[in-house]
C-alpha positions in Angstrom: 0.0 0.0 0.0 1.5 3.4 -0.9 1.6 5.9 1.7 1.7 9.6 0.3 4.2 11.8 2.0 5.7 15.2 1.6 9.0 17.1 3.0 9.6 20.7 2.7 13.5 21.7 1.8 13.8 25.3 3.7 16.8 27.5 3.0 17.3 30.9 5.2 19.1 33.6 3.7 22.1 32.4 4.7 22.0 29.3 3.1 21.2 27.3 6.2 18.5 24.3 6.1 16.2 23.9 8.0 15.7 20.4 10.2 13.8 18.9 12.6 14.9 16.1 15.0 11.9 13.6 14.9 10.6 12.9 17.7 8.5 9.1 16.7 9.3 6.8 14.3 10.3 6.7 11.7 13.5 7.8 12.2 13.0 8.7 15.5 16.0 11.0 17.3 17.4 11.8 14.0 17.8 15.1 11.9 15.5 15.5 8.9 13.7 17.7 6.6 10.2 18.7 8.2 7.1 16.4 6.6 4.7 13.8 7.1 1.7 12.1 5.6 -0.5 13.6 3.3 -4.0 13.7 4.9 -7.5 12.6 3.5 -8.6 15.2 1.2 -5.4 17.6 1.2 -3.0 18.0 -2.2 0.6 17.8 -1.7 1.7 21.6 -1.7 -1.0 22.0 1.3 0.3 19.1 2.9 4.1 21.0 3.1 2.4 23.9 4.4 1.0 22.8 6.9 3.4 19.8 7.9 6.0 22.5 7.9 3.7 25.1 10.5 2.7 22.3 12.9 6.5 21.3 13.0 8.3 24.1 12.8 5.8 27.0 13.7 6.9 28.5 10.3 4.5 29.9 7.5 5.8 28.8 4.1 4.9 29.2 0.5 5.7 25.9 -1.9 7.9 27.7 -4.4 8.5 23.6 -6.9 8.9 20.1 -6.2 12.5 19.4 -6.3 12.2 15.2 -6.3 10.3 12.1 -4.8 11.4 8.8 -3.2 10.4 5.9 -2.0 11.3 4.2 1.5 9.7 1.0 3.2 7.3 1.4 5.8 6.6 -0.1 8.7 4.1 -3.4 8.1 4.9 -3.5 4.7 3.4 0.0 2.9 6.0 1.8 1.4 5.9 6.0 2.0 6.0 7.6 -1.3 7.5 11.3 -0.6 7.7 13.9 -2.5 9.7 17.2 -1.4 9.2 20.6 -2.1 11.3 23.7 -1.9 9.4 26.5 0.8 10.6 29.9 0.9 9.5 31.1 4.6 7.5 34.0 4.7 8.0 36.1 8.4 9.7 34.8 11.3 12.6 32.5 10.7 13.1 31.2 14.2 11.5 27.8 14.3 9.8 26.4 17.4 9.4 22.3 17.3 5.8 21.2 17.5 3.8 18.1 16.6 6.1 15.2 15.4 9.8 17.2 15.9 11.4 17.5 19.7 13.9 20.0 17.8 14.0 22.8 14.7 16.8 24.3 14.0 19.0 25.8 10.8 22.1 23.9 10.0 24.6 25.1 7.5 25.4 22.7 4.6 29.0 21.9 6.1 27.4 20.6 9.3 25.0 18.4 7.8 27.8 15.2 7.0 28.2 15.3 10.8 24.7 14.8 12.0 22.9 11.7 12.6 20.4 12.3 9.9 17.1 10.1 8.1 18.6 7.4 6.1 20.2 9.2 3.0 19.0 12.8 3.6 21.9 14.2 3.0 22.8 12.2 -0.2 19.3 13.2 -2.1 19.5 16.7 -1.3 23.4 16.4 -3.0 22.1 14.6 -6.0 19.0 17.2 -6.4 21.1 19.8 -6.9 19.9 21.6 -3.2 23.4 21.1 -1.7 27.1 21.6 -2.4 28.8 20.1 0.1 33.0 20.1 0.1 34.1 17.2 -1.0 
């Protein structure tokens, strides 16, 4: 059974992304983009929106999809995500809500450091989202 999913890729003016440490499974206690499951009802750009606000406290606009993956789920589904780029509009200092015990902006240098989802940091690289020294 597919299980639709979205993640929102959010970039400050600095160039810093913007992660959440989740706070259930999957992935839980690790460093990830903020997202979840699309609800009943609810297209996918809504979906970022608000994922992003309940996590993160942050009002953002989709500005394009940037990819989509697959990953297993538990009991056999299998989340199909797609992410989208969100420019924030107003306050950029994130509060963690809902499914993330932490938000914060990390700069692209810290990110190979961090205990992150399973091949976070690899995706964003091979979407073009991040240049990371090599």
């Amino acid at each position: 059974m597919d299980i639709p999913c979205v993640g929102a890729v959010v970039f400050d003016a600095e160039g810093r992304i913007l992660l959440v440490r989740r706070a259930n499974p999957p992935a839980q206690g690790k460093w990830s983009i903020p997202g979840g499951r699309v609800e009943q009802g609810e297209d996918d750009e809504t979906a970022v929106v608000r994922e992003l606000q309940e996590e993160t406290a942050l009002v953002g606009t989709v500005v394009r999809e940037v990819g989509s993956l697959n990953r297993d789920a538990p009991g056999g589904g299998v989340y199909v995500i797609r992410d989208f780029l969100v420019s924030v509009d107003g306050e950029l200092a994130p509060r963690a809500g809902d499914d993330a015990s932490e938000a914060r902006w990390f700069a692209p240098d810290e990110l190979p450091g961090l205990d992150t989802s399973e091949g976070l940091v690899d995706i964003l690289v091979h979407w073009g989202l991040l240049d990371l020294p090599r």
